[in-house]
N, C-alpha and C positions, 0 to 999 in steps of 0.2 A: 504493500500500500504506500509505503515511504516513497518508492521509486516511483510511484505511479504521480503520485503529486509533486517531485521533484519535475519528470517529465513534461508536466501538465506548464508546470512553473516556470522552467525552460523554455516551453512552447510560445505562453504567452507572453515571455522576457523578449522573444525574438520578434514578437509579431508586434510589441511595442517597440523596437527599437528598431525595425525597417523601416518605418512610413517619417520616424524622426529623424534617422541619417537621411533619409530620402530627402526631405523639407532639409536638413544642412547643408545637403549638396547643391538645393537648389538655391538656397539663399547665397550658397558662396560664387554662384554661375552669376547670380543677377547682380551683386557686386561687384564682381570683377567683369560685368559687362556694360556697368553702371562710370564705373572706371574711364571706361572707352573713351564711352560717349562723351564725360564730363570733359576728355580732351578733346575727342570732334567739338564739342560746344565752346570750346574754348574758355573756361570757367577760372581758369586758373588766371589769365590775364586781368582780368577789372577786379578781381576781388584778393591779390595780394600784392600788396605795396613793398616797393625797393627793399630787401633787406629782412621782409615780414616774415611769418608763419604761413606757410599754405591756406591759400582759402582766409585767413581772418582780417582781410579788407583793410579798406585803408587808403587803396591809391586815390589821388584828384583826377578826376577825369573832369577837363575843363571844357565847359559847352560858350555858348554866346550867350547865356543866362547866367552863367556862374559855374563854379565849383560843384560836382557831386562827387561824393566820394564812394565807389565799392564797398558793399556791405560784408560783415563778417558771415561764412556761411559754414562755419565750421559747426560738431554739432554740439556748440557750446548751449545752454537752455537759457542763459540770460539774453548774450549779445549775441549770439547766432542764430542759425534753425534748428538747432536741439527740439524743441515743442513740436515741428510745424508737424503737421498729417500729409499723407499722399497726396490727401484732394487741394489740399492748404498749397503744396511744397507745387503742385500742376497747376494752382489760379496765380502762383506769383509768377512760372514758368510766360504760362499761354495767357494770360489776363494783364498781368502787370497790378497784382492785389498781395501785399502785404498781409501776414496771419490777421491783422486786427482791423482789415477788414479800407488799409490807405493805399492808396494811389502810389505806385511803384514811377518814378521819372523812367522816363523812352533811353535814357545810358542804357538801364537794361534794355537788351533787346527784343522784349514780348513781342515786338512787332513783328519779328520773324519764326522766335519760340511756340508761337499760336499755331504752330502747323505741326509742330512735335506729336510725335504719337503717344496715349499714356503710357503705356510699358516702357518707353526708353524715358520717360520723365520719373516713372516709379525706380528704375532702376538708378536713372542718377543720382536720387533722392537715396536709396538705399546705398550705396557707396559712400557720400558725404556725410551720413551718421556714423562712418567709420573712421569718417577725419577726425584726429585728436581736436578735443573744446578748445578753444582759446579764449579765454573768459577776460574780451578787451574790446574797448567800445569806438566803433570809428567813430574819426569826427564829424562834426554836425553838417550836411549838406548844408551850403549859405545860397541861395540864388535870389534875385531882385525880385520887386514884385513886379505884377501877380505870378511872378512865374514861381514864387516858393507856396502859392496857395495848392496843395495839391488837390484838394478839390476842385479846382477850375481844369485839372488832366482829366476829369469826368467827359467834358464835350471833346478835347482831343480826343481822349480815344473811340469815342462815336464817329468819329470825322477817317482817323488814319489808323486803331490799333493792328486791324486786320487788310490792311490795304494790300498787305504782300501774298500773294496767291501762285500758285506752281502753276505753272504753263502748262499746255495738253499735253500727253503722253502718246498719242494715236503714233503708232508706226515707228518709235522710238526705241532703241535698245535698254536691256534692265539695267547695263553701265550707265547708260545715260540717266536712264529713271532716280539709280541710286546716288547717280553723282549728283541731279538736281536736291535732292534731299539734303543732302550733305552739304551742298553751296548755301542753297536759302534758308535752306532750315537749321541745321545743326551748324553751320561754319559762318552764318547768320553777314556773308560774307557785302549782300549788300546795305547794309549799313554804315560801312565806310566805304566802298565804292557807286552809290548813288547818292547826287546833288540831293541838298533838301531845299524846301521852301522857307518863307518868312518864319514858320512858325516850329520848322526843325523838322517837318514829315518828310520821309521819301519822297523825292519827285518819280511816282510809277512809271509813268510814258520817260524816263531818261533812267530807267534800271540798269543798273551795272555799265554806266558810261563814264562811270569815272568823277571822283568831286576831291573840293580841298579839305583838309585833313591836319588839324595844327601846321598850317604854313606849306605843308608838300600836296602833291597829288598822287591821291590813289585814283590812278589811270584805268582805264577801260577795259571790261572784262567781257567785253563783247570778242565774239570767236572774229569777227573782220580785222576787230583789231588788234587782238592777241596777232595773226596772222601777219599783218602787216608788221607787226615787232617782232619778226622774223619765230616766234615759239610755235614748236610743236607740239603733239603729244609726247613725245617720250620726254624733251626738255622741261615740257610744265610738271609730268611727274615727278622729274629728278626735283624742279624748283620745291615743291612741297616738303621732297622725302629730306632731301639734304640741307635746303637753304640756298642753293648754288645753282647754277646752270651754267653752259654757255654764254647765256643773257646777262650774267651778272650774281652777285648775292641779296638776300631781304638786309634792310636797314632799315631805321625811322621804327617805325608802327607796324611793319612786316615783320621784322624779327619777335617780337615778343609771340606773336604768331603762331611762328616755325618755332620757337622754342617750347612753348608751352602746348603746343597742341600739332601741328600737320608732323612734327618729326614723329612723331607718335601713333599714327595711322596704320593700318596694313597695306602693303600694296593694290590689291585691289579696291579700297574706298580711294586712295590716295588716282589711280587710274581711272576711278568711274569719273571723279573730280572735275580731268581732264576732259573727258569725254562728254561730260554736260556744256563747261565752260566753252570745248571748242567743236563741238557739234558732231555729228552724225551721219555723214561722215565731216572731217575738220576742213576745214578751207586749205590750200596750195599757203605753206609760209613765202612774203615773200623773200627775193634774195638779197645779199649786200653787197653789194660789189664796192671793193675799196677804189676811192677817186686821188688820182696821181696829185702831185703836189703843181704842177702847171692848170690842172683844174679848178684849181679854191682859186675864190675871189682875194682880194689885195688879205685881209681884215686875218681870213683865216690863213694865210700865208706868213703873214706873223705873228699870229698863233701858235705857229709849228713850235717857233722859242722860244716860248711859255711852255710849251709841253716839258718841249726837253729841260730847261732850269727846273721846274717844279714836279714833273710825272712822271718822266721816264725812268728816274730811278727805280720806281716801282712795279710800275707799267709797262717798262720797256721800251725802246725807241720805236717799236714797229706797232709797239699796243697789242702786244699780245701778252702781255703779265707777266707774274713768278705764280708758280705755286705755293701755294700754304704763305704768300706775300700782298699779293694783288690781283683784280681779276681782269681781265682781258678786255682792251676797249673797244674792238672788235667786233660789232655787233651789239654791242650791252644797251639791253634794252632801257636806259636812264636818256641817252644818246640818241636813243631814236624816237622819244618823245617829241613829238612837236613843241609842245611848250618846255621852256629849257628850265622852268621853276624846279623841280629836284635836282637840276644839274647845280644849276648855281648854288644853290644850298647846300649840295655836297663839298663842290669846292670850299668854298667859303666858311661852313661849318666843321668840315673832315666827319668822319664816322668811327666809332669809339670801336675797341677791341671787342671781337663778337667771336663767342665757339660756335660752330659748327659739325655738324655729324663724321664724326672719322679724321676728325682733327683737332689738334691742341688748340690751335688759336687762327685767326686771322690777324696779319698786323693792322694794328688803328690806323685810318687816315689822318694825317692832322689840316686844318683849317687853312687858307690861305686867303681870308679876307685881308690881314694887313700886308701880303705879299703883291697884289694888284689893285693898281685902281682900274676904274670904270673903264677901261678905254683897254687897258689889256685884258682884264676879265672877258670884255666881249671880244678878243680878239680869239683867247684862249675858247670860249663856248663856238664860235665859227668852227674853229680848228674844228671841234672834237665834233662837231654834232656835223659839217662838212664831209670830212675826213673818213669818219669810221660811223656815221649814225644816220646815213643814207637821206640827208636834209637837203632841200636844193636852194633854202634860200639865204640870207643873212643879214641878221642881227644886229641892230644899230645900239648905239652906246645909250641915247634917250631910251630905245626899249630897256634897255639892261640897266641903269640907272633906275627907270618906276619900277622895275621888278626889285630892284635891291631895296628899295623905300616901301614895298609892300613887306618884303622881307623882315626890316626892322621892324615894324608895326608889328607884325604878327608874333615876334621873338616879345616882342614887352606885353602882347595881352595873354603871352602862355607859357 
């Protein structure tokens, strides 16, 4: 009888403890798939400031209203989402609503999160209650009025929360499908590349064409004009996976990007990407053909001796770069920007040491505002945008002068 109620006891040890490893295996799938996403959503970028803890908020994200700062989201119960519920943690996702019930500011991106499906919001949701609490309170969002009335975001988002809508899918491959998901929805990517209006909504009819962006341009992600900036598909994947391409490296507002979220992807989301951005099938890239130095006008002909005093050591006299030094001017899609505003601001600002995947360091750019005036700076932007960035026209010292005085303005309100 002893035995018989051992076995019994046994039986039903076992039949309780399969359906609970079952429910652990599942909880630890949907965490670590929660994980993922939180880097396709790119979560990590707005909500941890220079130097911070993961996730517990903090950075200034500075709008034309003011200052908002990234909320802590770690699952602290005071100053983070510790409390929130599923349903809570998917209305501040898709709605832009706060647990108690306020007006979340459009920094977040709900405009684009509304299209999330719930299970990858329950799952990201489960993952960030695994983030250590950070029990620390960002500081206080300051914007002017009425824009700090969050009440008055009630008729905005009646007007623009859900403006962003996925295109038809009729006749379109599942790369494509998956990549669109990934661009508008989880990579929420046009939010910084489309213009907004007065009032800070996406302008829809000018989706993914490109807008300015603290002082630089996030340029046009439209497939013609990927195309025409010589990118392909296999180059846009590499640009994702690594940071790098042929075209150049992410700097400015791209890098935090690449660092916190696209190096992080699997190949196949990182290629569906591609596949949405440059279509189905992608446009012909076009070519560059390097123009002889009897070609450039006067302006970029002495230009060439701006290269070589200030670039070449790194660049190399022909522009074609060092490795793991500089990247190549060659095509580099900064160059082939019609508008020269991130050229000049690279110059002029340099681009700070940045790691990249599969390598120790890139070396810093440094700055060369007090190395040119006006009159060689635009000699030096001819060169390069002549030269090597397939431009056929050239730049006066007045253009490049208002551009440098939009420049300083913009440097003192951010």
């Amino acid at each position: 009888m002893k035995s018989l109620v051992s076995r019994l006891a046994l039986a039903v040890g076992v039949a309780v403890a399969v359906p609970t490893l079952l429910a652990q295996a599942a909880d630890s799938q949907q965490i670590e798939r929660g994980a993922y996403l939180a880097r396709a959503a790119d979560c990590m970028a707005c909500h941890t400031a220079p130097g911070g803890a993961p996730y517990a908020g903090g950075l200034p994200i500075v709008s034309p209203f003011g200052t908002i700062y990234g909320t802590n989201i770690t699952s602290d119960k005071e100053h983070g989402i510790g409390l929130y519920s599923d349903d809570e943690f998917f209305a501040a996702l898709t709605e832009g609503k706060r647990r108690d019930g306020a007006n979340l500011y459009p920094a977040m991106p709900y405009t684009s999160y509304h299209l999330m499906s719930r299970a990858d919001s329950d799952a990201i949701h489960a993952y960030l209650q695994t983030v250590e609490p950070i029990n620390r309170a960002v500081p206080v969002t300051s914007l002017s009025f009425p824009f700090n009335v969050r009440l008055g975001l009630t008729g905005w988002n009646l007007l623009y929360a859900k403006d962003v809508q996925l295109a038809p899918a009729d006749g379109k491959s599942d790369a494509w499908i998956r990549g669109q998901y990934m661009v508008d929805v989880l990579g929420h990517c046009g939010e910084c590349h489309t213009p907004r209006n007065v009032t800070e909504a996406m302008r829809q009819d000018k989706r993914l064409t490109g807008s300015l962006l603290n002082g630089y341009q996030a340029p046009s992600l439209l497939a013609n004009d990927l195309a025409a900036r010589g990118w392909t598909h296999q180059d846009l994947s590499t640009f994702l996976k690594h940071g790098m391409s042929a075209q150049g490296t992410m700097f400015n507002e791209m890098f935090p990007v690449f660092h916190n979220s696209t190096v992080g992807l699997n190949d196949q989301d990182l290629a569906a990407m591609a596949t949405f951005l440059l279509g189905d099938p992608p446009p012909q890239p076009r070519p560059l053909v390097e123009v002889s130095m009897d070609k450039l006008n006067a302006s970029a002909q002495r230009g060439r001796q701006h290269y070589l005093n200030l670039c070449a050591g790194c660049h190399a006299d022909n522009g074609q770069g060092k490795q793991h030094v500089a990247v190549a001017m060659q095509g580099n899609t900064t160059l082939r920007l019609e508008d020269p505003r991130n050229l000049v601001r690279v110059i002029e600002d340099g681009i700070g040491e940045q790691k990249f995947a599969g390598f120790e360091r890139m070396q810093p750019m440094p700055g060369f505002a007090d190395k040119l005036n006006a009159e060689q700076l635009t000699d030096l932007l001819n060169y390069l945008q002549q030269a090597w960035g397939g431009q056929p026209g050239a730049l006066s010292t007045s253009l490049v002068q208002q551009l440098q005085a939009k420049v300083t303005t913009e440097h003192k309100a951010h």
